[in-house]
Z-matrix of the N, CA and C atoms (Angstrom, degrees):
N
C 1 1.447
C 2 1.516 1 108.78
N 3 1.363 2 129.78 1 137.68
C 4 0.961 3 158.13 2 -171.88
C 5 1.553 4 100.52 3 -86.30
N 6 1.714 5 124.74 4 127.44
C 7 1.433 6 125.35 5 164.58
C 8 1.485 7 119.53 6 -51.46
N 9 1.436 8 114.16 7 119.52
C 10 1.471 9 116.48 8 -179.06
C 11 1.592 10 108.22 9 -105.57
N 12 1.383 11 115.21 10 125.84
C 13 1.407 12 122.91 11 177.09
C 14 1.786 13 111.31 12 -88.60
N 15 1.665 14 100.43 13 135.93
C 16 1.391 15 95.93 14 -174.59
C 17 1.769 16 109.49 15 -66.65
N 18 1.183 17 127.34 16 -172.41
C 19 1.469 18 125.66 17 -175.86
C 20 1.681 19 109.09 18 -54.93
N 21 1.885 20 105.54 19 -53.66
C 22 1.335 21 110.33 20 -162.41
C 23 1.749 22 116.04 21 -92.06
N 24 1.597 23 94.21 22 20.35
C 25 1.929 24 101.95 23 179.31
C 26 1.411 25 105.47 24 58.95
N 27 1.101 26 145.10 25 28.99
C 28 1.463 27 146.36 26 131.11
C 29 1.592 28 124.32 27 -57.75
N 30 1.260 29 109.54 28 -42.98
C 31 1.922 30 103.80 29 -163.17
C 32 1.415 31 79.31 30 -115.35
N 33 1.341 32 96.42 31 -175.03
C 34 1.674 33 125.10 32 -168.56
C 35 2.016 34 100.31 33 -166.52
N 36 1.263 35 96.85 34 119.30
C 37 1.140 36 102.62 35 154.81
C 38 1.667 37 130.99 36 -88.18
N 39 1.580 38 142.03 37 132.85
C 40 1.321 39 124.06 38 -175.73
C 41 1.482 40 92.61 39 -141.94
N 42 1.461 41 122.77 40 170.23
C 43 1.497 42 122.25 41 152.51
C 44 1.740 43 110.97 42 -72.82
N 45 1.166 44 130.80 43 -168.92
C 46 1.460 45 153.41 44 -169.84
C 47 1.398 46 104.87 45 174.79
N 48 1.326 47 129.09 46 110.33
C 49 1.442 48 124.92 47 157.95
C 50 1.544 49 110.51 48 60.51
N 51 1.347 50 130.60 49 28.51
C 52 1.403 51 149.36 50 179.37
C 53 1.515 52 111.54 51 69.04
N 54 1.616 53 113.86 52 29.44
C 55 1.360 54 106.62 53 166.44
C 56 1.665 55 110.51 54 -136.46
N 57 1.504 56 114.59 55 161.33
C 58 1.150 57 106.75 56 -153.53
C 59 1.866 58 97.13 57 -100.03
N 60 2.115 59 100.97 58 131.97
C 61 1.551 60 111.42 59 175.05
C 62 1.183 61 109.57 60 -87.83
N 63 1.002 62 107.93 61 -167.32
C 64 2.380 63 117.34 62 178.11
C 65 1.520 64 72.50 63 -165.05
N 66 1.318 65 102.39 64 137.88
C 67 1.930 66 121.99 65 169.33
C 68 1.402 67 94.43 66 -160.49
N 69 1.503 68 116.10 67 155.35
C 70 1.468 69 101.33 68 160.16
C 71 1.697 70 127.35 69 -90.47
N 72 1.022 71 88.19 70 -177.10
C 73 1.763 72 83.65 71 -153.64
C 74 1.479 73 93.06 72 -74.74
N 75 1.584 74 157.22 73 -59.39
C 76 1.078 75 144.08 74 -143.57
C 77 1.488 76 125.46 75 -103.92
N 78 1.578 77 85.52 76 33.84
C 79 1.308 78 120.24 77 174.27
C 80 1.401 79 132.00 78 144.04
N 81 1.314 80 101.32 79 158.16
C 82 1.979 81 108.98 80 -158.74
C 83 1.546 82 120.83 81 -67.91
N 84 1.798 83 113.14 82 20.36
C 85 1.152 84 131.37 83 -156.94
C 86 1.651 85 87.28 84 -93.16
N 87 1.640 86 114.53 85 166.15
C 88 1.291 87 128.17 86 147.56
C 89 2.276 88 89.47 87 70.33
N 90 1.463 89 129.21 88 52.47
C 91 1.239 90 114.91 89 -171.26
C 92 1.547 91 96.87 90 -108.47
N 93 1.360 92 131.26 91 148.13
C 94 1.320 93 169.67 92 144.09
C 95 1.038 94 134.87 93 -79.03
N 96 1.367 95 127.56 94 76.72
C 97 1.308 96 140.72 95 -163.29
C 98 1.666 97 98.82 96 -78.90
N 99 1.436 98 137.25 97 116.93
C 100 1.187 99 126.97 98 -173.15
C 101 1.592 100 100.44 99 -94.05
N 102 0.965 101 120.79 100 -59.29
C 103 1.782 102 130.19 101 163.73
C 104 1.546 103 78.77 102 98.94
N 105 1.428 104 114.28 103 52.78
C 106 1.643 105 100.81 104 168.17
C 107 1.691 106 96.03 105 -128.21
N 108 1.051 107 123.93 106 124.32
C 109 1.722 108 125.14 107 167.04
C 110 1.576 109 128.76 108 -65.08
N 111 1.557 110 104.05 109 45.82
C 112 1.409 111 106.08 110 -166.39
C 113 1.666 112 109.17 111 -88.65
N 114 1.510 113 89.19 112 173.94
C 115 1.283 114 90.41 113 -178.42
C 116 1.946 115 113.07 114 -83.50
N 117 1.673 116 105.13 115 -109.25
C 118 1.299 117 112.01 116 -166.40
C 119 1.870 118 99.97 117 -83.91
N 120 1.169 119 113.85 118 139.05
C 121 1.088 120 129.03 119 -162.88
C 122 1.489 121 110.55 120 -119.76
N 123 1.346 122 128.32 121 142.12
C 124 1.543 123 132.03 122 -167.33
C 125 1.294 124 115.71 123 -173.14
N 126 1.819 125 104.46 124 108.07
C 127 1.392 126 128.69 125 174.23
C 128 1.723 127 120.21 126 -33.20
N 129 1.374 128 115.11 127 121.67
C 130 1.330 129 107.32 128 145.76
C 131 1.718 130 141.96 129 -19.26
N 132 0.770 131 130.94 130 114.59
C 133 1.700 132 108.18 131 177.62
C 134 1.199 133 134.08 132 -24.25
N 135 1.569 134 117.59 133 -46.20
C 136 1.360 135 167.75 134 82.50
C 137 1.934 136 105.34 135 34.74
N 138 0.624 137 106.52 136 -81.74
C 139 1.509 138 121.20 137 -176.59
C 140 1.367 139 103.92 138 108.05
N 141 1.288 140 126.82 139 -7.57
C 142 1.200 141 126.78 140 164.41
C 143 1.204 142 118.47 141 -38.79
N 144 1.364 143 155.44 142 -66.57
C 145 1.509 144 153.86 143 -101.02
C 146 1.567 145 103.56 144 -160.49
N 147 1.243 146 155.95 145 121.62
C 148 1.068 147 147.31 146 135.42
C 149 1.403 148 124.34 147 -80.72
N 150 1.573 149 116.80 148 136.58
C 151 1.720 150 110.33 149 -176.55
C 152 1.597 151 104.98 150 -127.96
N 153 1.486 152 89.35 151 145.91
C 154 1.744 153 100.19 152 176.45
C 155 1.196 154 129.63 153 -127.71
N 156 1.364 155 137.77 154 135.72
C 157 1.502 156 123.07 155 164.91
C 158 1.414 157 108.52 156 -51.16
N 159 1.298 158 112.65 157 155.68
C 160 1.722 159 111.51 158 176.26
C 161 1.506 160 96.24 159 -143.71
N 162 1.389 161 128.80 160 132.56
C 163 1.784 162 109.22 161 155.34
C 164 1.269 163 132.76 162 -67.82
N 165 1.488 164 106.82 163 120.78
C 166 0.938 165 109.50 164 -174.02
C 167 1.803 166 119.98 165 -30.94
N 168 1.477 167 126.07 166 -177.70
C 169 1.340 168 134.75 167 -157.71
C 170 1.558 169 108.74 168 -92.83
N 171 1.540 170 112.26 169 -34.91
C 172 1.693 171 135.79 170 -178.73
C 173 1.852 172 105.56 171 -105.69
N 174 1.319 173 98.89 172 4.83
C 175 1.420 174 111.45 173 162.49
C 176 1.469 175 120.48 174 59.61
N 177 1.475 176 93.53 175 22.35
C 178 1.746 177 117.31 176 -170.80
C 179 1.827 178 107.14 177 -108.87
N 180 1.158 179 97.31 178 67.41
C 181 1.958 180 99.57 179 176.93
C 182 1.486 181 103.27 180 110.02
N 183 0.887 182 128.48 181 -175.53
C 184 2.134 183 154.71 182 177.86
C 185 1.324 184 89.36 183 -114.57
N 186 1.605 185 86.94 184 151.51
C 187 1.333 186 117.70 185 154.11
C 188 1.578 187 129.48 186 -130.26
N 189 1.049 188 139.98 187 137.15
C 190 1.765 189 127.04 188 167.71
C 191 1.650 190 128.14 189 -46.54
N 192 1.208 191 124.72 190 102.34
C 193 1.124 192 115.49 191 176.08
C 194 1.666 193 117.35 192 -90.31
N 195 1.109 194 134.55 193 118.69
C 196 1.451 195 117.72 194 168.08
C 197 1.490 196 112.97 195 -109.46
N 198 1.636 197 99.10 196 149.47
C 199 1.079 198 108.00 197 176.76
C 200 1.787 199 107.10 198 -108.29
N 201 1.653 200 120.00 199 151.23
C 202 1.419 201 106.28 200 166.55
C 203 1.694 202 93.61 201 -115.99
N 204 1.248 203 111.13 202 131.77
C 205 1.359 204 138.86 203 154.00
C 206 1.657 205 115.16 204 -17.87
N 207 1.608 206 84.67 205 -61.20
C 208 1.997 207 104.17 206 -158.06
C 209 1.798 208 90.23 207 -63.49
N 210 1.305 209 98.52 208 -56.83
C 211 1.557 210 117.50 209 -145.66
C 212 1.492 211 105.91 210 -77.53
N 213 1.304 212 116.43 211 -30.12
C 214 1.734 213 143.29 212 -163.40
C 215 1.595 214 103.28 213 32.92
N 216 1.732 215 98.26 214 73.96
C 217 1.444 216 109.09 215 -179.93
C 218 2.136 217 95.58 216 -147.30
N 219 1.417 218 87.23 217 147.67
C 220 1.273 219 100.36 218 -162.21
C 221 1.465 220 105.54 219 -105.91
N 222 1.308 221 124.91 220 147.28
C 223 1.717 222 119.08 221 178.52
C 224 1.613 223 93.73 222 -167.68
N 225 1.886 224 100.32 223 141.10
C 226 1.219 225 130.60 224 -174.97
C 227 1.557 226 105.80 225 -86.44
């Protein structure tokens, strides 16, 4: 996966150890370990929320994972 910048160039999405972080970019402050193995990832408008494909659990299709920033709570 390729680093995805949120809309307003504050956050940064990257992998770590095959799971996907959110930190902001001009430094290693404010980091979010999602511990989710998703794929391509894409900011809220907002910068609130990041969402990911994930494979599914029975390995039969993706699903959307989102993450919220504020809350650092995850929902399918």
């Amino acid at each position: 996966m390729a680093p995805v910048w949120s809309h307003d160039g504050r956050r940064i999405t990257t992998f770590v150890r095959g799971t996907v972080v959110v930190r902001n970019l001009t430094d290693c402050n404010d980091i979010i370990e999602t511990g989710i193995g998703g794929g391509k990832a894409d900011f809220s408008w907002d910068g609130r929320q990041v969402a990911m494909h994930v494979l599914k659990r029975d390995r039969r299709g993706y699903e959307i994972q989102v993450v919220d920033l504020q809350q650092k709570t995850v929902r399918t």
